[in-house]
C-alpha positions in Angstrom: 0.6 27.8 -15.6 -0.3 25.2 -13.3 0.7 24.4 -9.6 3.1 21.7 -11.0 5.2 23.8 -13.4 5.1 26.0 -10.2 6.6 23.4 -7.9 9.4 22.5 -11.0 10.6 26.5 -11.5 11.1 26.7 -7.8 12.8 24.0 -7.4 15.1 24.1 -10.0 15.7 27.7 -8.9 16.5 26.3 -5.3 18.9 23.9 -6.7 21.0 26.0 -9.1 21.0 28.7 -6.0 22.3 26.2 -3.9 24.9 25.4 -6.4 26.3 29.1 -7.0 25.9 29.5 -2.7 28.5 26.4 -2.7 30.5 27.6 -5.1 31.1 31.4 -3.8 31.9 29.6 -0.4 34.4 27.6 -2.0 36.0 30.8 -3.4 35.5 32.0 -0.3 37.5 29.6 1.5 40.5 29.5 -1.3 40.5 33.5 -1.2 44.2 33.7 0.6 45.7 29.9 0.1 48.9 30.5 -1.6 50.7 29.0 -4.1 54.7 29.1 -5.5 53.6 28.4 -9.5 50.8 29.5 -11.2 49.6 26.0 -12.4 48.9 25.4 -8.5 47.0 28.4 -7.8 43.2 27.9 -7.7 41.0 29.7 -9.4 37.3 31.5 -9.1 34.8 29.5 -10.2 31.3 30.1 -11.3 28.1 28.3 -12.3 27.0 28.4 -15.8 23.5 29.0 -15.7 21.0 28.1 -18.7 17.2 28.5 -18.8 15.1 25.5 -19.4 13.1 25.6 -21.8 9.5 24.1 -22.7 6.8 23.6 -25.5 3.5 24.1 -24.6 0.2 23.6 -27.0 -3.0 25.4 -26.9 -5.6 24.8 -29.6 -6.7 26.2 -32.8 -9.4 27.5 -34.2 -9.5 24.5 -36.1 -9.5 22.8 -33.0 -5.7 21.6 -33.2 -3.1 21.3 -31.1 -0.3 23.6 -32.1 3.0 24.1 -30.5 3.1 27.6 -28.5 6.8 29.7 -29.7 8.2 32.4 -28.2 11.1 31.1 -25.5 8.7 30.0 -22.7 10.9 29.2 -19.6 10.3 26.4 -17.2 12.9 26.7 -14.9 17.1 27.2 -14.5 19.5 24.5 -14.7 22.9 24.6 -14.1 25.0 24.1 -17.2 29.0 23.3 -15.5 31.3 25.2 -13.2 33.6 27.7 -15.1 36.7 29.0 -13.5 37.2 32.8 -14.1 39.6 33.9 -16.4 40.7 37.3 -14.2 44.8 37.3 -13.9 45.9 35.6 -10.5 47.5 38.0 -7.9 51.3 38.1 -7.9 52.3 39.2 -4.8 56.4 39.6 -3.9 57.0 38.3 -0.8 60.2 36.7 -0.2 59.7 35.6 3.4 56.9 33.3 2.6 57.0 29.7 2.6 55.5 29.1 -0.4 57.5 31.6 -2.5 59.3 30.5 -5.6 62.9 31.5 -6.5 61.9 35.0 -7.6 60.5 35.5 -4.5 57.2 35.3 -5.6 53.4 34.1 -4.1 50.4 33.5 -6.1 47.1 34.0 -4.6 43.5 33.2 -6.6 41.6 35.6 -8.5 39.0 35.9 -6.2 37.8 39.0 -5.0 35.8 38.9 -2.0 33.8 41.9 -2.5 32.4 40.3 -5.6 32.0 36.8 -4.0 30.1 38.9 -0.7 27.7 40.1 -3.3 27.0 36.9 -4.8 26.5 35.3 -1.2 23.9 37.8 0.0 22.2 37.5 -3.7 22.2 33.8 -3.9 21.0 33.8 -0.7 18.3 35.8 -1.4 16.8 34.4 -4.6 17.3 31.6 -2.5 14.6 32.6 0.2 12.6 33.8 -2.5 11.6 30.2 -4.3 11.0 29.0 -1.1 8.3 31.6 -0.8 6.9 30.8 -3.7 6.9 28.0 -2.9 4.9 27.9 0.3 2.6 30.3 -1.6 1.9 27.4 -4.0 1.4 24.9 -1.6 -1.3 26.8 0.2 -3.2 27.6 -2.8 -3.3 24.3 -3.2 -4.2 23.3 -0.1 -7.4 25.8 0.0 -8.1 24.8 -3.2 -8.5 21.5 -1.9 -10.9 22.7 1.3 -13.2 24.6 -1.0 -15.2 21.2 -2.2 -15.5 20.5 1.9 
């Protein structure tokens, strides 16, 4: 694998961690706004995550180039933003402002423990393409002092 393909994986790592860390602070954020109908209430959403994939040759003993199989991955891209399908939270509170007729509030499916684990996660595999990232970077740089 060379240095580029490195540079790529990471990257596309960062980004799609970057997404899913925006997204869980969006649920984040919408965990407790409430709604009077259910068509108002937001929803969870998560990213839908897909592995890129990539053909690579070697040669032959023939000495020709053939097309290497087997599901080789060459980094993550992010696919769309789902919402969750979990049932919303009915809660009966007639004293709210936002309750309907019934008495009724709706509050997202979001369920912070969930979207705390995700954060610290994200976060992490986050950090961790950067590091391979700066590992990549100075291989290449001493790589580049060894002709010197």
């Amino acid at each position: 694998m060379s240095l580029s393909n490195v540079f790529d994986i990471a990257g596309s790592g960062m980004n799609a961690q970057s997404i899913r860390i925006n997204t869980t602070a969006s649920n984040i954020a919408n965990a407790e706004s409430a709604s009077s109908s259910v068509d108002e209430t937001y929803r969870a959403r998560k990213p839908w995550f897909a592995v890129m994939q990539k053909t690579f040759t070697e040669v032959n003993a023939e000495n020709q180039f053939e097309a290497i199989e087997g599901g080789i991955g060459s980094g993550v891209q992010v696919m769309g933003i789902v919402e969750k399908d979990a049932p919303l939270q009915q809660r009966f509170q007639p004293d709210h402002p936002m309750a309907n007729e019934d008495g009724y509030v709706y509050y997202p499916n979001v369920n912070i423990v969930e979207e705390m684990t995700d954060m610290m996660s994200s976060s992490r595999s986050y950090q961790m393409n950067v590091e391979v990232l700066k590992t990549a970077k100075q291989m290449l740089q001493r790589t580049l002092t060894l002709g010197q």
